[in-house]
C-alpha positions in Angstrom: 67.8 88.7 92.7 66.2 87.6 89.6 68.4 84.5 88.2 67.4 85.8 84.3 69.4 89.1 85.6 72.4 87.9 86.6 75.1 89.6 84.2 78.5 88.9 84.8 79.5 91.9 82.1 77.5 94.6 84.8 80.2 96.9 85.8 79.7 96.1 89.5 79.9 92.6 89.3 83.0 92.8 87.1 84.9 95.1 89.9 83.6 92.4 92.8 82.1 89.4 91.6 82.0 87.3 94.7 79.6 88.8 96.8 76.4 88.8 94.1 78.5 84.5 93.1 78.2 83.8 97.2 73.9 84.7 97.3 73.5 82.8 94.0 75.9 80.0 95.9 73.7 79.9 99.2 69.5 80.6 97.3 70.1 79.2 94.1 73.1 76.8 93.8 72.3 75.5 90.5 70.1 77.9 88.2 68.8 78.3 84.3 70.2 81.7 82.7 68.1 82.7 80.0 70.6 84.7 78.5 73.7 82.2 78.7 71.0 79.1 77.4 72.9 77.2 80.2 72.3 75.9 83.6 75.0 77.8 86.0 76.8 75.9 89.0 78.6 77.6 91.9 79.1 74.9 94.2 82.5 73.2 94.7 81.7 70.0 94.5 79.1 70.1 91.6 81.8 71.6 90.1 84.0 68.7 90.1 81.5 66.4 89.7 81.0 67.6 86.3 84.2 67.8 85.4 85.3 63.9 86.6 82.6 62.9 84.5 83.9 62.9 80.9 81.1 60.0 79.6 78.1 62.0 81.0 79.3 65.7 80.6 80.8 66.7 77.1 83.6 68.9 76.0 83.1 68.3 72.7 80.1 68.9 71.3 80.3 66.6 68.3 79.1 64.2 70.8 75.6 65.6 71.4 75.3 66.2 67.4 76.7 69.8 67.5 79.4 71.0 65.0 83.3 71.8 65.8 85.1 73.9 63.5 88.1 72.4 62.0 90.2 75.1 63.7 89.0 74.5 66.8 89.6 71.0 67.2 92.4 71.2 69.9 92.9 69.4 73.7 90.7 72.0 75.0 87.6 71.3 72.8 88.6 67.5 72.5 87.4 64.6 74.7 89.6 61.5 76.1 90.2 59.0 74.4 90.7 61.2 71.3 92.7 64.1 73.4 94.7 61.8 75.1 97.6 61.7 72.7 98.1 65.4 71.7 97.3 66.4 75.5 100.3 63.8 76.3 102.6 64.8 73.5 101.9 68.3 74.7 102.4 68.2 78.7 105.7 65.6 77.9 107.5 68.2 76.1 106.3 70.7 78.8 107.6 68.9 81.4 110.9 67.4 79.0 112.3 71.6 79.2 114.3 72.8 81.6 111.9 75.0 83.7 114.3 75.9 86.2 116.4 77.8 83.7 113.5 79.2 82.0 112.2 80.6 85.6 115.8 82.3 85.8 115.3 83.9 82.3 111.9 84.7 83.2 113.2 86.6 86.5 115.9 88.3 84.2 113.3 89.5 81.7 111.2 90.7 84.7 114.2 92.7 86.2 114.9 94.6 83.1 111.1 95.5 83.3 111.3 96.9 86.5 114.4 98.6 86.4 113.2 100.7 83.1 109.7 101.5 84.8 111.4 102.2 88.6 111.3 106.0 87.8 108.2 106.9 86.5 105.6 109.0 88.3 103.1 106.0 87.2 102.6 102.8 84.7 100.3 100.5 83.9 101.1 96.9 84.8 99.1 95.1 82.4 100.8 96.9 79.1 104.3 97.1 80.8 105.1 94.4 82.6 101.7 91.5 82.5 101.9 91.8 78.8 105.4 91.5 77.9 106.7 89.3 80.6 103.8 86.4 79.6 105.2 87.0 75.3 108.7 86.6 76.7 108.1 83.9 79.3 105.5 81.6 76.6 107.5 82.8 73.6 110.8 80.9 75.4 108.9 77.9 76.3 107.7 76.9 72.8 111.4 78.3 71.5 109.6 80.3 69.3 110.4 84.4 68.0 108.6 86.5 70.5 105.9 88.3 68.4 105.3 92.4 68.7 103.4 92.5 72.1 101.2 95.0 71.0 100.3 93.6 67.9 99.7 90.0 69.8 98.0 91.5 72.8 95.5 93.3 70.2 94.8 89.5 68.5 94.6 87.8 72.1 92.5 90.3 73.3 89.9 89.4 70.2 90.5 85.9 70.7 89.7 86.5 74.9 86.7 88.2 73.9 85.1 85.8 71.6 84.8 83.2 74.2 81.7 85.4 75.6 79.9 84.9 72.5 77.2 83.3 74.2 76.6 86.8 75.8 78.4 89.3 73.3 77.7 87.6 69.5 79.5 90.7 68.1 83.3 89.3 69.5 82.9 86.0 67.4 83.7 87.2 64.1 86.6 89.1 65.2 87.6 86.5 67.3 87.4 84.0 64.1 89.6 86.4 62.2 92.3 86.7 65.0 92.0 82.3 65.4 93.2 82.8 61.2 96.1 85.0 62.1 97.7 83.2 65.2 97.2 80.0 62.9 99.3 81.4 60.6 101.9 82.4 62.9 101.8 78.6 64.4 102.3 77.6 60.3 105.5 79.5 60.4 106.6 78.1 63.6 105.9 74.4 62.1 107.6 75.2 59.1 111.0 76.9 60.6 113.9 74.6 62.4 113.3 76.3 65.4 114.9 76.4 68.4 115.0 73.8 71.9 111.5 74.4 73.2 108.3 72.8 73.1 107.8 73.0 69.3 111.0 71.1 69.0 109.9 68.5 71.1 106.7 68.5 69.8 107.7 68.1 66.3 110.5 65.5 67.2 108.1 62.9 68.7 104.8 63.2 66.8 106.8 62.2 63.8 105.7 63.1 59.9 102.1 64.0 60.9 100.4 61.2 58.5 97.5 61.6 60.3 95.7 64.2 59.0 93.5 64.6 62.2 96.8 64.4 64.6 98.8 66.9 62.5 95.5 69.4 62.7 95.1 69.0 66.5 98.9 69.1 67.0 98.5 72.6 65.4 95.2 73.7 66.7 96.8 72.7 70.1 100.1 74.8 69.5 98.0 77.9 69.2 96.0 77.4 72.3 99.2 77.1 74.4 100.3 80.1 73.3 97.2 82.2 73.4 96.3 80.0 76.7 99.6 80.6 78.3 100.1 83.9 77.3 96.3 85.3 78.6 96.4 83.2 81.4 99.5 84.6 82.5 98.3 88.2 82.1 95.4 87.7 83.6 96.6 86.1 87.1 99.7 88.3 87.0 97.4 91.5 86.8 95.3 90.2 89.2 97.9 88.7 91.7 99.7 92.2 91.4 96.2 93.8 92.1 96.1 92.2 95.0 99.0 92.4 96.6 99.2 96.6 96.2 96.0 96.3 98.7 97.3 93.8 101.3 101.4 94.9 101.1 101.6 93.1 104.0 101.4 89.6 102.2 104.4 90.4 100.3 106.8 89.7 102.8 105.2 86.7 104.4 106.5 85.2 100.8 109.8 85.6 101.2 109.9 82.0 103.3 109.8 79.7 100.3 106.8 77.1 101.7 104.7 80.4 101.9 105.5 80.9 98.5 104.7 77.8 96.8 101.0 78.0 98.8 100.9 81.5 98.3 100.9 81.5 94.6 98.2 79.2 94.8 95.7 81.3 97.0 96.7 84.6 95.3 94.9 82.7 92.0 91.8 80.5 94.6 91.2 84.4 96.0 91.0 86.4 92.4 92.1 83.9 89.7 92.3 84.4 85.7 89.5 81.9 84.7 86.2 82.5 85.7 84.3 79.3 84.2 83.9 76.5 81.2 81.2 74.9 80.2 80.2 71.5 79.1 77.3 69.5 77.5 74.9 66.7 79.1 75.2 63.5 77.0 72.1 62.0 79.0 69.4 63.3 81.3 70.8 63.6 85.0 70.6 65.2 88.0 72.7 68.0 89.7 71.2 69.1 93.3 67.7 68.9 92.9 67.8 70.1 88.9 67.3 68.0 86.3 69.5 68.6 83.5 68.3 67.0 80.4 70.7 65.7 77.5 72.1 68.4 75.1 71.5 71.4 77.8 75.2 73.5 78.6 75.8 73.5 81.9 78.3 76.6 82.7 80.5 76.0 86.0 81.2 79.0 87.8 84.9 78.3 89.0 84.8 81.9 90.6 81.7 81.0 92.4 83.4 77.6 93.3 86.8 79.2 94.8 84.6 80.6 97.3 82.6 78.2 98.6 83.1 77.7 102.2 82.3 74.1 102.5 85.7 73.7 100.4 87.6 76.7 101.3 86.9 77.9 105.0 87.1 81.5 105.2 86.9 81.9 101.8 87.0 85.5 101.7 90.7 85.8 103.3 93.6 85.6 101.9 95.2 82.7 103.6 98.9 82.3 102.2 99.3 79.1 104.0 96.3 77.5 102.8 96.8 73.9 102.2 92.8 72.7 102.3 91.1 71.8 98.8 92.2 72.5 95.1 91.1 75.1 93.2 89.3 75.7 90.1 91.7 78.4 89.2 92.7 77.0 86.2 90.0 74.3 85.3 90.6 70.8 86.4 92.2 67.9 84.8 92.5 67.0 81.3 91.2 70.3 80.6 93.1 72.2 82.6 94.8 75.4 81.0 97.5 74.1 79.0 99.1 77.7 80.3 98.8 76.8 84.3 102.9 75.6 84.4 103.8 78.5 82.7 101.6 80.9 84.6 102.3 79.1 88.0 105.8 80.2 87.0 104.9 83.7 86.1 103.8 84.3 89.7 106.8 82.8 91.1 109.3 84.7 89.3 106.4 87.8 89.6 106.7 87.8 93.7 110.2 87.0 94.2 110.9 90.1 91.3 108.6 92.6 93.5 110.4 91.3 97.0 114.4 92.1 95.8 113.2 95.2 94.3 114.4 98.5 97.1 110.9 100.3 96.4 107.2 98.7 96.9 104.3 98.9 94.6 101.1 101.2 95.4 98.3 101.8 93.2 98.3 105.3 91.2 95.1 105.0 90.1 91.5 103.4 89.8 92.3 100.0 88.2 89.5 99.2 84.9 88.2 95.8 84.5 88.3 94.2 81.1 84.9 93.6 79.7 84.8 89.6 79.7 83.4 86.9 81.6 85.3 84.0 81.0 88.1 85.5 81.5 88.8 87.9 84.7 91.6 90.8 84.0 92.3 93.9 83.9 92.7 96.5 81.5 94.4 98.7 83.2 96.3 98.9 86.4 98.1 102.0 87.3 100.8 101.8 89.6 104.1 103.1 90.8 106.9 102.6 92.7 107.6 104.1 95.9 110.2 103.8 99.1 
């Protein structure tokens, strides 16, 4: 395989991308793609190693004299020191709800979804049940007005596409535009008395925002955990549902509740939501035998990663019980999807929904990938019910 070649966007590696990520993994483990501008990993543990390394590899690329749109400025573009206090006002009022009864409203909302779907001939998963369970579920952790989901999933979608700019510069404009809009909606939020949620909490400890900086990235940060949480949670719900209409037999082995909290975890390690980040060398270094010189992106494959065998024997079965490494599902540390609690969740209430319903899930249809790199979904998953 040519290295320059490799296009995550080909329709054949969008259906399966793990075989062409596991012969880039084993000849080429580190490699330059011309198109991306960007040295690619798909090992593990460079992986990790780049991400641990906050000093030498950048998030923000104000440090390597690049330019950060105001906008933009949130705890996923930030570096520690300066994320630490909005990325800790953030996960405390995460962790300050009460997620148990928001997993019960979750499995209520769910419920409703599949009762009203039960008797159709077919339906598509992603529009009618990924879509508005994530609004409902990330809408009721913020305490926030659930927006229309169609009119959300169309500026999400825009948003979800712009972060292939590097390989598609035609999605950053509208993804710019769409950034404006869900600002605005976050202005609204900010300005109303709101209900208990995250906002609330948010709002009550950060006190009067004198900091012009702090109130910004408060704000910036806000929309990122709902866009985050909310295409996070479609993407691994799509996926995880995807995936269980071709192995039914897994279902069932979740119904014992330690089988279930791996299980969630491995449905995401096997075929998770995000595909890769990237950061930026402050200094010349060396990963493998490359060397990386400072201001070059390097682009970590976290699909390519979740399959490496040296971290994840048999990495091409689904192992429910699988206890052996972490996975790069969801990033890694202090850049970790702000939506992983709420999409963790998602799956939960997702499984336990599809095990007390009478009638299993098949596929009705040939399932279309979205378009996107960064993030892996789908556009469409037909399915129905059946006994």
């Amino acid at each position: 395989m040519s290295l320059t070649t490799y296009d995550p966007l080909d329709p054949s590696t969008l259906t399966d991308p793990y075989p062409v990520l596991a012969t880039l993994r084993r000849s080429t483990p580190v490699f330059w793609h011309e198109g991306m501008r960007s040295w690619a990993l798909t090992r593990y543990d460079d992986c990790v190693t780049v991400l641990r390394d906050h000093a030498l590899f950048a998030r923000d690329r104000r440090r390597t004299g690049g330019t950060v749109p105001q906008p933009s400025l949130s705890v996923q573009s930030l570096d520690p020191p300066e994320q630490s206090q909005v990325r800790s006002l953030f996960m405390n009022a995460l962790h300050a709800q009460d997620l148990v009864a928001v997993e019960r409203r979750a499995g209520r909302v769910l419920a409703a979804f599949l009762d009203e779907i039960t008797g159709r001939v077919e339906f598509d998963v992603m529009t009618e049940i990924a879509a508005p369970m994530a609004v409902a579920v990330i809408s009721d952790l913020l305490g926030v007005d659930q927006p229309d989901v169609h009119s959300f999933a169309q500026t999400s979608d825009a948003i979800m596409r712009s972060m292939d700019a590097g390989l598609d510069p035609t999605t950053a404009e509208p993804g710019r535009i769409a950034r404006q809009q869900l600002s605005a909606m976050v202005e609204t939020w900010f300005a109303a008395s709101g209900r208990p949620g995250v906002l609330s909490h948010v709002r009550e400890h950060v006190g009067p925002l004198s900091d012009a900086d702090l109130g910004q990235y408060v704000r910036n940060t806000a929309r990122v955990m709902f866009q985050g949480g909310y295409s996070t949670m479609v993407a691994a719900v799509g996926n995880a549902v995807h995936t269980l209409m071709r192995y039914p037999q897994v279902l069932d082995q979740m119904r014992d509740p330690a089988v279930l909290r791996t299980g969630v975890d491995e449905l995401v390690r096997y075929d998770g939501p995000v595909q890769g980040t990237s950061r930026i060398a402050t200094a010349t270094t060396k990963i493998g035998d490359v060397t990386v010189r400072a201001g070059a992106t390097v682009l970590l494959l976290f699909a390519a990663a979740n399959h490496d065998p040296e971290q994840f024997p048999e990495p091409e079965r689904l192992l429910l019980g699988r206890t052996q490494g972490r996975h790069l599902g969801y990033g890694w540390g202090t850049h970790a999807c702000i939506g992983t609690l709420p999409a963790q969740m998602a799956l939960r209430v997702l499984v336990n929904g599809l095990l007390q319903h009478p009638m299993r899930l098949r596929l009705a249809g040939e399932p279309l990938r979205r378009r996107t790199a960064t993030m892996r979904v789908f556009e469409s998953l037909p399915a129905a019910f059946h006994r």
